[in-house]
ROLOTOR-643818 format. One record per residue (C-alpha): x, y, z; residue in three letters. Coordinates in Angstrom, 1 decimal, decimal comma, always signed. Layout:
// residues N
<pt x="X" y="Y" z="Z" rest="ALA"/>
...
END
This chain:
// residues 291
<pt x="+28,8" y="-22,1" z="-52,2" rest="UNK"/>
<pt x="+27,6" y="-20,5" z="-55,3" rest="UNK"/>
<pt x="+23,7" y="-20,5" z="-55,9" rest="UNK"/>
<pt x="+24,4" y="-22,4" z="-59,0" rest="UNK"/>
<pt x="+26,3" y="-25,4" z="-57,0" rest="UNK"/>
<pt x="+23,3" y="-25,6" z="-54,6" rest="UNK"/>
<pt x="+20,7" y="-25,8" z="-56,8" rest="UNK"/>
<pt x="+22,2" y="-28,5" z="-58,7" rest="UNK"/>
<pt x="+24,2" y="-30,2" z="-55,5" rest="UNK"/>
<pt x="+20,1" y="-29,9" z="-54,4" rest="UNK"/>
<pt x="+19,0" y="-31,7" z="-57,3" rest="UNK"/>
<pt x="+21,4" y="-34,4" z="-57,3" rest="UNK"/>
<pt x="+20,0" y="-35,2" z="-53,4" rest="UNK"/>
<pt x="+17,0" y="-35,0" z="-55,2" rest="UNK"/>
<pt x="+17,8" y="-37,9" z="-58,1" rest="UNK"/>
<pt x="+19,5" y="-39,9" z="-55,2" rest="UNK"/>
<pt x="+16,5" y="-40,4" z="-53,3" rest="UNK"/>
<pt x="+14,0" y="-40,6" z="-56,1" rest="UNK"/>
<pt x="+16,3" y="-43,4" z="-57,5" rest="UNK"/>
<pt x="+16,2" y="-45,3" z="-53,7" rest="UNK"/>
<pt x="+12,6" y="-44,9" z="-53,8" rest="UNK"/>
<pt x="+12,1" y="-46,7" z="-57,2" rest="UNK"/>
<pt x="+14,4" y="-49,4" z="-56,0" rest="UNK"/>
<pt x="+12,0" y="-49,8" z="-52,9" rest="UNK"/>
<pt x="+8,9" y="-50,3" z="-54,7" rest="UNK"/>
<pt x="+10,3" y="-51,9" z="-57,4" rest="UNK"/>
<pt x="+11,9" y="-54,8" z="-54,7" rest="UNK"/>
<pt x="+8,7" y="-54,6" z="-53,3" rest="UNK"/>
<pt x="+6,7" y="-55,8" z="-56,4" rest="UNK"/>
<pt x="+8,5" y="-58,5" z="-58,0" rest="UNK"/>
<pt x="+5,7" y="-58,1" z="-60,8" rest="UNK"/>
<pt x="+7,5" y="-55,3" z="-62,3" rest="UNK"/>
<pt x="+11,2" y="-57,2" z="-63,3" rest="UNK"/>
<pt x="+8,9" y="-60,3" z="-64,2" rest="UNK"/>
<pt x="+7,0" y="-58,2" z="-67,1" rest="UNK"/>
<pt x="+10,5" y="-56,6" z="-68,8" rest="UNK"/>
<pt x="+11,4" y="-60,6" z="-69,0" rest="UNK"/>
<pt x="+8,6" y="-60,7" z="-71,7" rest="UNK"/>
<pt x="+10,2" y="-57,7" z="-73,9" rest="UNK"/>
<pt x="+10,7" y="-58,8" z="-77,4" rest="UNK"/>
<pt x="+14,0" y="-57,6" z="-78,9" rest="UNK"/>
<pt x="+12,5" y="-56,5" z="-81,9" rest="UNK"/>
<pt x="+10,7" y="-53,8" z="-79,5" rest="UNK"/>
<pt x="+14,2" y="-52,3" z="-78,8" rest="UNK"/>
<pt x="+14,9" y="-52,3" z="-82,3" rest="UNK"/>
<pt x="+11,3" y="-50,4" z="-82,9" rest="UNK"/>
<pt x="+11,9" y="-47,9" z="-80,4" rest="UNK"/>
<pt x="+15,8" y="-46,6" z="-81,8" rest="UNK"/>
<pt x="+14,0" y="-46,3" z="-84,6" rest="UNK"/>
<pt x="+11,4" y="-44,1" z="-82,8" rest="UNK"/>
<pt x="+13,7" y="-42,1" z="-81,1" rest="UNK"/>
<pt x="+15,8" y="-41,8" z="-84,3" rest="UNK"/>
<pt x="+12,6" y="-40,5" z="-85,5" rest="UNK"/>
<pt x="+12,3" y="-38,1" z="-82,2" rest="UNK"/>
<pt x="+15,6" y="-36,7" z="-83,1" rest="UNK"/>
<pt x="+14,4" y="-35,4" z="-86,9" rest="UNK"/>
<pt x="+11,7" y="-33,8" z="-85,1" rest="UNK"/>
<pt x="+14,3" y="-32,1" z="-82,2" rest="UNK"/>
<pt x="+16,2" y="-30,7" z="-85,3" rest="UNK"/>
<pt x="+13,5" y="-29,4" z="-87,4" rest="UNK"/>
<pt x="+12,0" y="-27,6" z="-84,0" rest="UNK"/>
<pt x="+15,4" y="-25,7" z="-83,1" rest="UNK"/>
<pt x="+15,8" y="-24,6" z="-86,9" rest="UNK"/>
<pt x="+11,7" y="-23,6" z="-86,8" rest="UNK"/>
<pt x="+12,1" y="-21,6" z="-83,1" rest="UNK"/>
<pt x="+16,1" y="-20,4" z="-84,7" rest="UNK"/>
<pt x="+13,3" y="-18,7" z="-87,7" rest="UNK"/>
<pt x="+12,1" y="-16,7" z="-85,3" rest="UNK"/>
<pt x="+15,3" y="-14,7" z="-84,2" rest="UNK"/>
<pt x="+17,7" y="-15,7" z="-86,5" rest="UNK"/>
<pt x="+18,7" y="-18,0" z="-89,5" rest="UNK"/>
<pt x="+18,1" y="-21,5" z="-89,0" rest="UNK"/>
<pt x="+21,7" y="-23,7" z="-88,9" rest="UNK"/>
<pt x="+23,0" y="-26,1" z="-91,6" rest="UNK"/>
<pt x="+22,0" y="-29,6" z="-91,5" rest="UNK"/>
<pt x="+25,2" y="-31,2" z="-89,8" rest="UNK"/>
<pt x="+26,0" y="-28,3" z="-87,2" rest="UNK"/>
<pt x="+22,1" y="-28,6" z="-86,4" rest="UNK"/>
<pt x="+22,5" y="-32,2" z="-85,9" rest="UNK"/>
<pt x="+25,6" y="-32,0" z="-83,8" rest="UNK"/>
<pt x="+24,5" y="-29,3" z="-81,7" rest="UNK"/>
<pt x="+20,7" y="-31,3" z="-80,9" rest="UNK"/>
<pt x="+23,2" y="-34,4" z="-79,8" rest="UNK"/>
<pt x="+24,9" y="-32,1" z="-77,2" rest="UNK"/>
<pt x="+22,0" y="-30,7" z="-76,4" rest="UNK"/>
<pt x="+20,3" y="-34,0" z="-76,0" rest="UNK"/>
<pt x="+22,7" y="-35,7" z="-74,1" rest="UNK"/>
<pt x="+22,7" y="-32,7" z="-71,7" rest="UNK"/>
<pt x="+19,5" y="-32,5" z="-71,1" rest="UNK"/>
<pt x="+19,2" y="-36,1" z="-70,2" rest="UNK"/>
<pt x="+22,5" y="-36,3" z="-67,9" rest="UNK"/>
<pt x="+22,3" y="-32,8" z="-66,4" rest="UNK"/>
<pt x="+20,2" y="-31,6" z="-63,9" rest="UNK"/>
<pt x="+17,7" y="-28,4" z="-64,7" rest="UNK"/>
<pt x="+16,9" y="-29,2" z="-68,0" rest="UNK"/>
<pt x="+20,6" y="-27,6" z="-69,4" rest="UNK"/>
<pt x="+20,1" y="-28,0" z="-73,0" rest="UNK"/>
<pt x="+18,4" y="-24,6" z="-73,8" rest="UNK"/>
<pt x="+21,2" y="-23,3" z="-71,8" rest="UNK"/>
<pt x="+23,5" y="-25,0" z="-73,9" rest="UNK"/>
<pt x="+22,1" y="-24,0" z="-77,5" rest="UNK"/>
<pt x="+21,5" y="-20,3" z="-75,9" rest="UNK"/>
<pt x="+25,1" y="-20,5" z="-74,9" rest="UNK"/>
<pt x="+26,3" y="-21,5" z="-78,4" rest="UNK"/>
<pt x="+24,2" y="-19,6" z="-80,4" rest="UNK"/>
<pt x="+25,6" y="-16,6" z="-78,7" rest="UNK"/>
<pt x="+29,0" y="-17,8" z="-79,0" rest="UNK"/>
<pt x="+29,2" y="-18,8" z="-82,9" rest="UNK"/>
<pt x="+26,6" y="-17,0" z="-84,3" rest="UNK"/>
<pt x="+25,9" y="-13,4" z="-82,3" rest="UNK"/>
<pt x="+22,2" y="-14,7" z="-81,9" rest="UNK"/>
<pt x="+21,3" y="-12,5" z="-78,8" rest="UNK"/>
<pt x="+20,4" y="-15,0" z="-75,8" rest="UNK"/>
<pt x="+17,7" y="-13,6" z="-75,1" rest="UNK"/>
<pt x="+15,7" y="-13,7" z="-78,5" rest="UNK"/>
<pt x="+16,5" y="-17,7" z="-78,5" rest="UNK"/>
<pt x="+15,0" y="-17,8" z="-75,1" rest="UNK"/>
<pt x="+12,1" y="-16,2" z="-75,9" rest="UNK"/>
<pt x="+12,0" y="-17,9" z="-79,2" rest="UNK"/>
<pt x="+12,1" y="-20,9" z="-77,2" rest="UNK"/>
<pt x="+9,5" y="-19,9" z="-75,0" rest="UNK"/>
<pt x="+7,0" y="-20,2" z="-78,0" rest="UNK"/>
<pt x="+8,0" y="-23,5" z="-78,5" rest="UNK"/>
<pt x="+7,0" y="-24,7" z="-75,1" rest="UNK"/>
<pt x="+4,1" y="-22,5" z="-75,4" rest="UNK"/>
<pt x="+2,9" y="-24,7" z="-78,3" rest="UNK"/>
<pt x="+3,9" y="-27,8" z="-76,6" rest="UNK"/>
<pt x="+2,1" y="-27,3" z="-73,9" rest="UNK"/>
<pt x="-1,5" y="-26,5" z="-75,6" rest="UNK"/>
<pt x="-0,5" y="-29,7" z="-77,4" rest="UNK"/>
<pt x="+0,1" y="-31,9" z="-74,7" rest="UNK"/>
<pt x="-3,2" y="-29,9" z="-72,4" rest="UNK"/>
<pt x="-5,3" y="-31,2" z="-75,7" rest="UNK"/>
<pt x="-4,0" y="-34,8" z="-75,4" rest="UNK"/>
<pt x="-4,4" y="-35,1" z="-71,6" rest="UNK"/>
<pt x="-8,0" y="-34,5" z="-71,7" rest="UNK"/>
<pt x="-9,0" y="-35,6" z="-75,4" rest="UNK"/>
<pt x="-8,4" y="-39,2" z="-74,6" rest="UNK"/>
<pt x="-9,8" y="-39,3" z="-71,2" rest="UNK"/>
<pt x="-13,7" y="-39,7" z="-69,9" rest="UNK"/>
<pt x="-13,4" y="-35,8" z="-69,1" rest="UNK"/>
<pt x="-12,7" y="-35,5" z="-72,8" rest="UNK"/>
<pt x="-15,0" y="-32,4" z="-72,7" rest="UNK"/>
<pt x="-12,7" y="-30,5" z="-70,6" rest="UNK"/>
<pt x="-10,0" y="-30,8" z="-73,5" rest="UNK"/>
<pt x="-10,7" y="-27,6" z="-74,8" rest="UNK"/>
<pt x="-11,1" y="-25,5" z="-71,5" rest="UNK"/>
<pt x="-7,4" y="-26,8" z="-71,0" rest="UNK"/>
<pt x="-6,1" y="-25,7" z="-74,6" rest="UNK"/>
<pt x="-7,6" y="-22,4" z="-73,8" rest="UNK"/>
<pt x="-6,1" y="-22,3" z="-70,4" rest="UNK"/>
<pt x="-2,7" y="-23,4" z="-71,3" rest="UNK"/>
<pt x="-2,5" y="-20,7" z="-73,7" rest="UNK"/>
<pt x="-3,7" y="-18,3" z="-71,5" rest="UNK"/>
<pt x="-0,6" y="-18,9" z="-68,8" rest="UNK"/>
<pt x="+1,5" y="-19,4" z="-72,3" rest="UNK"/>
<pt x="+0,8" y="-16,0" z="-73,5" rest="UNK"/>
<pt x="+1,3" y="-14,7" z="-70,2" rest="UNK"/>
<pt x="+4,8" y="-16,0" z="-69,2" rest="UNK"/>
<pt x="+5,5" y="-14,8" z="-72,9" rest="UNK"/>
<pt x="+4,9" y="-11,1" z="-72,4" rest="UNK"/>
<pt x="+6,2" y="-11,3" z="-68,9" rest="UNK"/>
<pt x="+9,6" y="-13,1" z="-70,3" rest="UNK"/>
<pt x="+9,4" y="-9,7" z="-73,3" rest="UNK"/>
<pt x="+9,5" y="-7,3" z="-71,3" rest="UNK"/>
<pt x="+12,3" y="-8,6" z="-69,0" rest="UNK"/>
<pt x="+14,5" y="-9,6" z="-71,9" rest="UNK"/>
<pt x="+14,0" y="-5,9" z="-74,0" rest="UNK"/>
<pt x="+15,4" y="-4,1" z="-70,6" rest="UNK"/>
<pt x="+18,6" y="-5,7" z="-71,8" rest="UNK"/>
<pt x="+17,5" y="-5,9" z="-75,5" rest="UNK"/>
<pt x="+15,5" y="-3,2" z="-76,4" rest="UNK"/>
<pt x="+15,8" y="-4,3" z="-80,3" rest="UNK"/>
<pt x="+14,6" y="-7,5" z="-79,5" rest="UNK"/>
<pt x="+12,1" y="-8,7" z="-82,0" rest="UNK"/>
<pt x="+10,9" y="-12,0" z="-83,4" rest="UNK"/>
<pt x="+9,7" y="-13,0" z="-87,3" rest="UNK"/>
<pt x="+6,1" y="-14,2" z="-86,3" rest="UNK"/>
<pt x="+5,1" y="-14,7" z="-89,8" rest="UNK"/>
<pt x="+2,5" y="-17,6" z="-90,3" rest="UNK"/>
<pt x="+5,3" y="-19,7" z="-92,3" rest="UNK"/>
<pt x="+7,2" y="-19,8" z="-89,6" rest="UNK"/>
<pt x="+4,8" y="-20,6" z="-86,7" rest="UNK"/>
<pt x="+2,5" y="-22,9" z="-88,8" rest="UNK"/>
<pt x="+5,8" y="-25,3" z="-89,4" rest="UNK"/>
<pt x="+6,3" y="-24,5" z="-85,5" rest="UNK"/>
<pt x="+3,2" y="-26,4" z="-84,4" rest="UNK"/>
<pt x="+3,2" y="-28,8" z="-87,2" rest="UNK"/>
<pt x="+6,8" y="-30,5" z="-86,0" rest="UNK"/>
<pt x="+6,0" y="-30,3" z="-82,7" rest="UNK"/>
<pt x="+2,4" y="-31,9" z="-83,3" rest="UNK"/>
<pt x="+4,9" y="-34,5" z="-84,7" rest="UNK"/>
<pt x="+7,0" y="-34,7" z="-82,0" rest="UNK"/>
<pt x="+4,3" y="-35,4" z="-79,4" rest="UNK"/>
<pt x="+2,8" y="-38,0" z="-81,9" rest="UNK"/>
<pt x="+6,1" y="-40,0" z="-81,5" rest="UNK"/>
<pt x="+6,0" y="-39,5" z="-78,0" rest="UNK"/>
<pt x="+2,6" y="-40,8" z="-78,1" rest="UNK"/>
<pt x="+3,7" y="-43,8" z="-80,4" rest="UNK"/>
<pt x="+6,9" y="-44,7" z="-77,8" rest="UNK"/>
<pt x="+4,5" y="-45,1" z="-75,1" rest="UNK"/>
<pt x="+2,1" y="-47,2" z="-76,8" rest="UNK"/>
<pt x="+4,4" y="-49,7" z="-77,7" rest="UNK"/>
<pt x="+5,8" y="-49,9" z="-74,4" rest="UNK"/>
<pt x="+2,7" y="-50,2" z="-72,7" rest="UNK"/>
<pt x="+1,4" y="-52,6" z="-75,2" rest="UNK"/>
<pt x="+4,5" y="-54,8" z="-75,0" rest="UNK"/>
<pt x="+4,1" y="-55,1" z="-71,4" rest="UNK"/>
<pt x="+0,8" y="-56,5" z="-72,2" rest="UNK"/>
<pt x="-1,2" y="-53,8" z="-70,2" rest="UNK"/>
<pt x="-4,7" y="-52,7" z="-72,1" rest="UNK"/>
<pt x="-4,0" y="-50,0" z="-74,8" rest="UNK"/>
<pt x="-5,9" y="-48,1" z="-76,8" rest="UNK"/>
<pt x="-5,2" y="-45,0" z="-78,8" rest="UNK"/>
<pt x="-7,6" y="-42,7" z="-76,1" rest="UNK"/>
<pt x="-5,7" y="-43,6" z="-73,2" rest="UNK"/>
<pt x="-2,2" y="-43,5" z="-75,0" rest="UNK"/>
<pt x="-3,5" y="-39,6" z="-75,9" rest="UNK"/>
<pt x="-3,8" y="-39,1" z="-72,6" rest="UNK"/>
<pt x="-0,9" y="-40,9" z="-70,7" rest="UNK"/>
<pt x="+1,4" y="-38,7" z="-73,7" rest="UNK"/>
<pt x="-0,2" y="-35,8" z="-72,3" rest="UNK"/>
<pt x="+0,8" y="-36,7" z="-68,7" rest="UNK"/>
<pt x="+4,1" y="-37,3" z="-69,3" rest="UNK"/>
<pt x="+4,6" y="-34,2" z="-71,0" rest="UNK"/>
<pt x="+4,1" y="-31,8" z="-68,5" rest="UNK"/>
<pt x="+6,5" y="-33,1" z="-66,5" rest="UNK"/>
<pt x="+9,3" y="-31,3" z="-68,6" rest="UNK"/>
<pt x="+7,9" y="-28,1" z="-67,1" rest="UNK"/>
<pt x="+8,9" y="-29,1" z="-63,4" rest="UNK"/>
<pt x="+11,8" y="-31,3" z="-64,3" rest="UNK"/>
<pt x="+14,4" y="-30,9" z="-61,8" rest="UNK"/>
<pt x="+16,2" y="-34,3" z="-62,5" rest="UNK"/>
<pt x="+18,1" y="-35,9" z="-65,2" rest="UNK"/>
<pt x="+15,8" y="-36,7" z="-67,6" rest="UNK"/>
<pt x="+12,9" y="-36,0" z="-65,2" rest="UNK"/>
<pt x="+13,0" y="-38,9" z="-63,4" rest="UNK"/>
<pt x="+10,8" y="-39,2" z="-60,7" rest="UNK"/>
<pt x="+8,6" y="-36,1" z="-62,1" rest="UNK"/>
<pt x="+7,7" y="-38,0" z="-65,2" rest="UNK"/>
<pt x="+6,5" y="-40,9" z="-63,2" rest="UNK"/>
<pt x="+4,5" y="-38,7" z="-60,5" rest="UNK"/>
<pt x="+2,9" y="-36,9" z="-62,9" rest="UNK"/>
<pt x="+1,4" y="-40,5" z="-64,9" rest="UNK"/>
<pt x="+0,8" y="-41,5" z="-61,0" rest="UNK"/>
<pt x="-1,4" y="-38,2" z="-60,1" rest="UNK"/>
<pt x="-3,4" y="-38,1" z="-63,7" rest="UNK"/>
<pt x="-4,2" y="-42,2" z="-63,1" rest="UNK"/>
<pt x="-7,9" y="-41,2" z="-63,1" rest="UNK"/>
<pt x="-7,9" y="-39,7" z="-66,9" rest="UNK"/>
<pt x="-5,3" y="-42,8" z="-68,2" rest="UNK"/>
<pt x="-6,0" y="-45,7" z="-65,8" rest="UNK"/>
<pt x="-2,9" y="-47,1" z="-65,9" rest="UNK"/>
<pt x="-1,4" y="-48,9" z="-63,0" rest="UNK"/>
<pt x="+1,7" y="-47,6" z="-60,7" rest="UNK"/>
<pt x="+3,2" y="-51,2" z="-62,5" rest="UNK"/>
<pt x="+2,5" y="-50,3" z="-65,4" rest="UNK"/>
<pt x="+3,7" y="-46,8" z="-65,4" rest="UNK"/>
<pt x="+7,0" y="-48,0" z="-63,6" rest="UNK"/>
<pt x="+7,4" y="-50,8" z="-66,1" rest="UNK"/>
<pt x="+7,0" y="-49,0" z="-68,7" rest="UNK"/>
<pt x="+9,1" y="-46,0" z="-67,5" rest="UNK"/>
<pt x="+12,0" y="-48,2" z="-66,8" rest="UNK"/>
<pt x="+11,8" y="-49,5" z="-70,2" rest="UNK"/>
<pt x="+11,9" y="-46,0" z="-71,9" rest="UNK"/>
<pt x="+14,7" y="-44,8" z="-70,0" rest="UNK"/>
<pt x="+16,4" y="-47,9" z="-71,0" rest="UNK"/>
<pt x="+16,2" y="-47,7" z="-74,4" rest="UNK"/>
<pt x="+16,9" y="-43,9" z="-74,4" rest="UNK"/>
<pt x="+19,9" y="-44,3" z="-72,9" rest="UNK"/>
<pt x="+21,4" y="-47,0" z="-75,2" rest="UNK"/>
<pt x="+20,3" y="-44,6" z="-77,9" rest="UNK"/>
<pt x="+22,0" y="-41,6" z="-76,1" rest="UNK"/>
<pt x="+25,4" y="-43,7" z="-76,1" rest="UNK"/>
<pt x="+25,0" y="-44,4" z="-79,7" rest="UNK"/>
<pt x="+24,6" y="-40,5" z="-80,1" rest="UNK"/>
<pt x="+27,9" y="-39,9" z="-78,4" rest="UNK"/>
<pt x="+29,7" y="-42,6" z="-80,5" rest="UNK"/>
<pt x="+28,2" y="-41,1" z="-83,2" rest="UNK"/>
<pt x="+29,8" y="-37,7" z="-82,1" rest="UNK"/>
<pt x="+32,9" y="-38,7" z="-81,2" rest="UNK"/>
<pt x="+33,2" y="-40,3" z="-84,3" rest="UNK"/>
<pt x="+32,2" y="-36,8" z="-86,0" rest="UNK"/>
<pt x="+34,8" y="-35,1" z="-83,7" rest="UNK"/>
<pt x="+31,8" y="-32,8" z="-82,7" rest="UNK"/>
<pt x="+34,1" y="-30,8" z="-79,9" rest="UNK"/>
<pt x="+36,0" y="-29,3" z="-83,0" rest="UNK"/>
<pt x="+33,7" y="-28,5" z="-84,6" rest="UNK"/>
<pt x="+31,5" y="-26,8" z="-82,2" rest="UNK"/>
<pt x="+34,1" y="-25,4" z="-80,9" rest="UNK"/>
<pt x="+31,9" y="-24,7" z="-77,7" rest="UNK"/>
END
């Protein structure tokens, strides 16, 4: 067995007993399927708009971090290709839809793997001070926000030149466009994106009729959002929630809560997955990919 089988044979185990878990606790507090009772449908219609919202903010990211090793892609191949990418990312383990833009990239448009990967690096680079901001900002440490901007750009920076220096042994021409332009849009869609993020979680938590407030929501985002970093799962379930379980002390939200809400995120991003792959089927995307 290849190391490539394992590791994802590994993570399946891994989904499979995260999943029996939930289903314990879950049966175990009848308070959890007694809350999603109370969900409004117009909160479902709210959040595909949310997440239609999300997917603007996908595309104009993968053009912004495509800027910084090669031209950014037109508007319906960029659109096509965050769909696959999406639906991967979601329904594969090990986070495969870098792979899978890396991969097609290379394929159709001779954009050295390496230079997206490091381009993509930045991204999460930015993400991650982002989301280190937002879990301390709106939390009673609040003080220790910018220590942990700092910090998170520190380990940023230094996976960055690590990552260089690997990738020029095989591409010794590699070079990014860091102009200003280009990173200032950079942080600026991705300071949307996590704003969305933010906004999902609010109204899911609010629906539920737990306590929200824009402080906490801040902080819970930022929670979440370092779970993409560990994310062995499809989707990262299981990290996502451990994560909001270990940081309850700078959110305060409940394990109900969190499960509650979770279960209704994951719900709603699935139906708006499925409309995705209608929507791609539709567009007979495989053609024109060509992947």
């Amino acid at each position: 067995m290849s190391k490539k089988t394992l590791r994802a044979s590994a993570a399946i185990l891994l989904l499979i007993i995260i999943l029996a878990l939930f289903a314990y606790y879950i049966n175990s507090h009848p308070a959890i399927i007694a809350a999603l009772k109370h969900i409004r449908p117009w909160l479902l219609v709210v959040l595909l708009g949310c997440y239609l919202l999300m997917l603007a903010w996908w595309m104009g990211i993968y053009n912004a971090t495509l800027d910084l090793c090669a031209k950014p892609l037109k508007l319906k191949e960029n659109f096509l290709l965050t769909t696959y990418s999406t639906l991967a990312n979601f329904f594969l383990p090990l986070q495969s839809g870098p792979g899978i833009r890396a991969a097609y990239l290379k394929r159709k448009h001779k954009v050295p793997i390496s230079s997206y990967l490091l381009s993509s690096l930045i991204y999460y680079a930015v993400y991650a001070v982002i989301s280190a901001g937002f879990l301390f900002i709106g939390s009673r440490y609040w003080w220790l926000a910018f220590p942990a901007i700092i910090t998170a750009a520190i380990i940023s920076l230094t996976v960055i030149k690590f990552a260089k220096k690997r990738f020029q042994k095989k591409n010794p021409k590699l070079d990014l466009n860091l102009s200003r332009k280009v990173l200032t849009r950079l942080i600026l869609l991705t300071i949307g994106q996590v704003a969305t993020q933010a906004l999902i979680y609010g109204l899911e938590l609010h629906s539920l009729g737990f306590h929200t407030s824009l402080r906490r929501v801040l902080s819970y985002t930022g929670a979440a959002n370092f779970a993409l970093f560990v994310a062995l799962t499809p989707g990262a379930i299981g990290f996502r929630e451990a994560f909001l379980e270990f940081s309850r002390r700078l959110h305060h939200y409940s394990t109900n809560a969190i499960l509650s809400a979770n279960l209704i995120d994951r719900g709603v991003f699935v139906f708006f997955l499925g409309l995705l792959f209608l929507v791609t089927l539709a567009t007979h995307a495989h053609d024109r990919l060509k992947v």
